[in-house]
C-alpha positions in Angstrom: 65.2 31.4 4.6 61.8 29.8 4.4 62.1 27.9 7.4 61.9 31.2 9.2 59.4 32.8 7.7 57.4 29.7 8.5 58.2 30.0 12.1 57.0 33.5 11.9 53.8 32.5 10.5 53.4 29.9 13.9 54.1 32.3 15.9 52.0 34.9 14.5 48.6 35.3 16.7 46.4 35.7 13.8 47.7 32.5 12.5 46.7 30.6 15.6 42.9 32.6 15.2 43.0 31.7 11.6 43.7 27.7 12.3 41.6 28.0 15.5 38.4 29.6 14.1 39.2 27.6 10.5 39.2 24.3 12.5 36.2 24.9 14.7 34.1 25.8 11.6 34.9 23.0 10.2 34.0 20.6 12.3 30.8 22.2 13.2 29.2 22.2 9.2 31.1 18.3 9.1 28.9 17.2 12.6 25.8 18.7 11.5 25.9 16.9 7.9 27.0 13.8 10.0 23.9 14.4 12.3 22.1 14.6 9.1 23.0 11.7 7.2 22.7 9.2 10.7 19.5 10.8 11.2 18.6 9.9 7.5 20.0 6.2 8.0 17.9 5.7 11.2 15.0 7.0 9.7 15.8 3.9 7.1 16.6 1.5 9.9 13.5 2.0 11.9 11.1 3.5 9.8 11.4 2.1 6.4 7.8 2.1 6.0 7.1 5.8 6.2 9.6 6.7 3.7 8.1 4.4 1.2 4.6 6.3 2.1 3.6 7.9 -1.2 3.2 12.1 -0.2 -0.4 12.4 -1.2 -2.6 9.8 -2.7 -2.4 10.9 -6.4 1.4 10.4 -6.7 3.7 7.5 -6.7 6.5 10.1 -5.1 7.3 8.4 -1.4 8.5 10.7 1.9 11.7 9.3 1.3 13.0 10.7 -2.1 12.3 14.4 -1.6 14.3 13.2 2.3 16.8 11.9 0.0 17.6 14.8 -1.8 17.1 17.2 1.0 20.4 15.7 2.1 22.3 16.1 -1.2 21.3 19.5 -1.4 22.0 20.0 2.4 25.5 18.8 1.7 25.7 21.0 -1.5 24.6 24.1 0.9 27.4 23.5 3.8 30.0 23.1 1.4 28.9 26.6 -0.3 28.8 27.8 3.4 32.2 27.0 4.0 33.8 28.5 0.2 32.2 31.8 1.2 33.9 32.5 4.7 37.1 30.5 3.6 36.8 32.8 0.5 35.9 35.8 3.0 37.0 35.7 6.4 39.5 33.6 6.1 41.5 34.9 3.3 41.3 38.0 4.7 43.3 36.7 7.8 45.6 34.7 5.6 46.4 37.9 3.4 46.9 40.0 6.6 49.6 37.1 8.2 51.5 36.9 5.1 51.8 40.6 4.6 53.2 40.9 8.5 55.5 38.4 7.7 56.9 40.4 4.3 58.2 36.9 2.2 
């Protein structure tokens, strides 16, 4: 019995938009955090010496820690990105192949 309804749910084209538009998202937010975080590790390779440059003269805080967390916090915000149209868009399309399909 379940082995039709899965076949159902391939078949179905909103389940081939869902994995489509699911994957391509996906990928996208995961390249532009790898971009990111190679961009942040050549900036260490090749130009250590500016990220150890204190940000004004009066502080001991260097180019590279605020850089450093920029990335963290980048990382934080394309994950939350991705919860709210997995927890939008997508389960929307999820809820609508399921109920064609009538388990």
């Amino acid at each position: 019995m379940h082995e039709e309804a899965y076949r159902q749910i391939e078949r179905n084209p909103r389940f081939q938009e869902l994995v489509s538009k699911r994957g391509k998202f996906a990928w996208t937010l995961a390249l532009l955090m790898l971009g990111l975080y190679i961009a942040f590790i050549l900036l260490i390779a090749f130009v250590p010496h500016w990220l150890g440059t204190p940000i004004t003269a009066s502080t001991v805080i260097t180019w590279g820690i605020p850089l450093g967390i920029g990335l963290i916090v980048a990382a934080i915000a394309l994950t939350g990105i991705y919860v709210r149209r997995a927890n939008g868009e997508f389960d929307r399309l999820t809820k609508a192949i399921l109920d064609e399909v009538k388990l």
